[in-house]
C-alpha positions in Angstrom: 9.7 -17.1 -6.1 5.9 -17.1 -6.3 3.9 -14.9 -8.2 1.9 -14.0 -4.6 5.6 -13.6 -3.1 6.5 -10.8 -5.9 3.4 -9.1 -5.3 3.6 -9.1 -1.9 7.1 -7.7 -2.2 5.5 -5.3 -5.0 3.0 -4.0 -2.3 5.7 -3.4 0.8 7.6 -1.2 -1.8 4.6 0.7 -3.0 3.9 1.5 0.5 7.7 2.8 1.0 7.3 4.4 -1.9 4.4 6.5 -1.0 5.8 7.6 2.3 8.7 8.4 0.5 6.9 10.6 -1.7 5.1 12.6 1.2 7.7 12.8 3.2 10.3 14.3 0.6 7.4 15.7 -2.4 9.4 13.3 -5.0 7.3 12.7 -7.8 6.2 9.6 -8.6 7.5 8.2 -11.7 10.8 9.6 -10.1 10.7 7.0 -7.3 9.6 4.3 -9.4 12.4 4.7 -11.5 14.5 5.1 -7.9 13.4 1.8 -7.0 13.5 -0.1 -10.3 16.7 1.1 -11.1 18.1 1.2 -7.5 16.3 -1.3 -4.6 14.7 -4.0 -7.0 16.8 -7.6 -7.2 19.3 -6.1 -5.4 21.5 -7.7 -2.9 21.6 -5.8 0.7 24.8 -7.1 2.8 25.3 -9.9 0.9 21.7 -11.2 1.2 18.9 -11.7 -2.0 16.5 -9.5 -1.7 13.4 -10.8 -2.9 12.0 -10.0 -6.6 9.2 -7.6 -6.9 6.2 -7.5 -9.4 7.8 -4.5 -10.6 4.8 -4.2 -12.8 2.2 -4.3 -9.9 4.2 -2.4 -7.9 4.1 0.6 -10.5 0.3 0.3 -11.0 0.1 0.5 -7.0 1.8 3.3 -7.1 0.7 5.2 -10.1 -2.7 4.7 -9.6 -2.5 5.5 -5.6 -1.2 9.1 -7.2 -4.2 9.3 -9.8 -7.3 8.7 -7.7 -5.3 9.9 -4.4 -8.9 12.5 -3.8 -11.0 9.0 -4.4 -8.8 6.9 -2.2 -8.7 9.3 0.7 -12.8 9.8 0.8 -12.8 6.2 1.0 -10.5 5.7 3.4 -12.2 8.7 5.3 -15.3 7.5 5.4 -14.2 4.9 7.3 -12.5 7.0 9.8 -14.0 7.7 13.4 -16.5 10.4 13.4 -13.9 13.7 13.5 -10.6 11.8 12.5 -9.0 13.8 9.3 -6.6 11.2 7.3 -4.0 13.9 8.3 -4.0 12.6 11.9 -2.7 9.5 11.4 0.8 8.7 10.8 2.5 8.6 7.5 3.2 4.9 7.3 -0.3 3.9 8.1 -1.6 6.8 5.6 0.4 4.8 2.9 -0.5 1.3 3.9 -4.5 2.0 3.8 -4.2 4.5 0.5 -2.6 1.4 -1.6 -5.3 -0.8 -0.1 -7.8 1.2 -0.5 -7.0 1.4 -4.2 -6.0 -2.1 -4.9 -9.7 -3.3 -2.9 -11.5 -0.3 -5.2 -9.4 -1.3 -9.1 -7.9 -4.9 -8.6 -10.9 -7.3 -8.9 -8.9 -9.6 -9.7 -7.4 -9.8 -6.1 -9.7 -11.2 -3.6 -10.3 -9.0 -0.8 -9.1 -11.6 1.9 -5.7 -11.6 0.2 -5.9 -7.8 -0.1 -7.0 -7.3 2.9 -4.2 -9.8 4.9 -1.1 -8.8 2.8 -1.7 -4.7 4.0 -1.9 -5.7 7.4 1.0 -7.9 7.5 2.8 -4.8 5.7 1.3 -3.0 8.7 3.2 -5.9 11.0 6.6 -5.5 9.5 6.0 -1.7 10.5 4.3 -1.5 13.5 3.8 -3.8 17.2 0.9 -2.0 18.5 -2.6 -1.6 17.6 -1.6 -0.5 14.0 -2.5 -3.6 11.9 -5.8 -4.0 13.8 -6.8 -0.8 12.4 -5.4 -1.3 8.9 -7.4 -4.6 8.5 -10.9 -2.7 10.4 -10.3 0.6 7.9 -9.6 -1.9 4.9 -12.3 -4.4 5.8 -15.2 -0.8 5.8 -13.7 -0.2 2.8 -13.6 -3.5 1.1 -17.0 -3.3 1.9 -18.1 0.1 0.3 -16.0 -1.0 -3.1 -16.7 -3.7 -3.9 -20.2 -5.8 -3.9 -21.0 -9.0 -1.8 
């Protein structure tokens, strides 16, 4: 597998596992462990799962945690006028605050690959209008982060 193919796998799990720590107030180096010890190179059913950038996935998710109050004012100000972050549904609150971090602390990633990889996490989620505003949101924030 690809290095881009283990983060992108690395970036679908960081997004589970920040819903998963909203929805049930797990802390987080209790769901990386949970998912390095228990969903990584695993098989489901009989089938390979693909390998993640466990790595990656742990920075995602660690640093999503650490500058959470940075993230969100990012991601805010990129809201409609009078949309709080709490309006919108956990999933898509997940998918924009790791993409919102990786566009503000991973120079290394260029923002076209950032960008497309959270909305097609948004796709394997969501039919409707979702990734269209994951991809907008993201694409305002890429540009307050990071300079042209």
């Amino acid at each position: 597998m690809s290095a881009r193919q283990s983060r992108s796998v690395a970036r679908l799990a960081a997004v589970q596992a920040l819903y998963q720590m909203e929805v049930s107030s797990i802390g987080v180096e209790h769901v990386i462990r949970e998912f390095t010890e228990h969903r990584f190179d695993r098989d489901a059913d009989g089938i390979d799962l693909a390998a993640a950038d466990e790595g990656f996935f742990a920075a995602l998710v660690r640093g999503v945690v650490a500058e959470q109050t940075r993230v969100d004012a990012a991601i805010v100000k990129r809201l409609a006028e009078g949309w709080r972050l709490e309006r919108l549904d956990a999933t898509v609150r997940a998918i924009l605050r790791a993409g919102a971090f990786e566009l503000a602390n991973r120079p290394d990633v260029p923002t076209e690959v950032a960008i497309d990889e959270y909305v097609d996490v948004a796709k394997s989620f969501f039919e409707g209008s979702e990734p269209g505003f994951v991809n907008g949101a993201l694409d305002g924030v890429a540009r307050d982060v990071r300079p042209a």
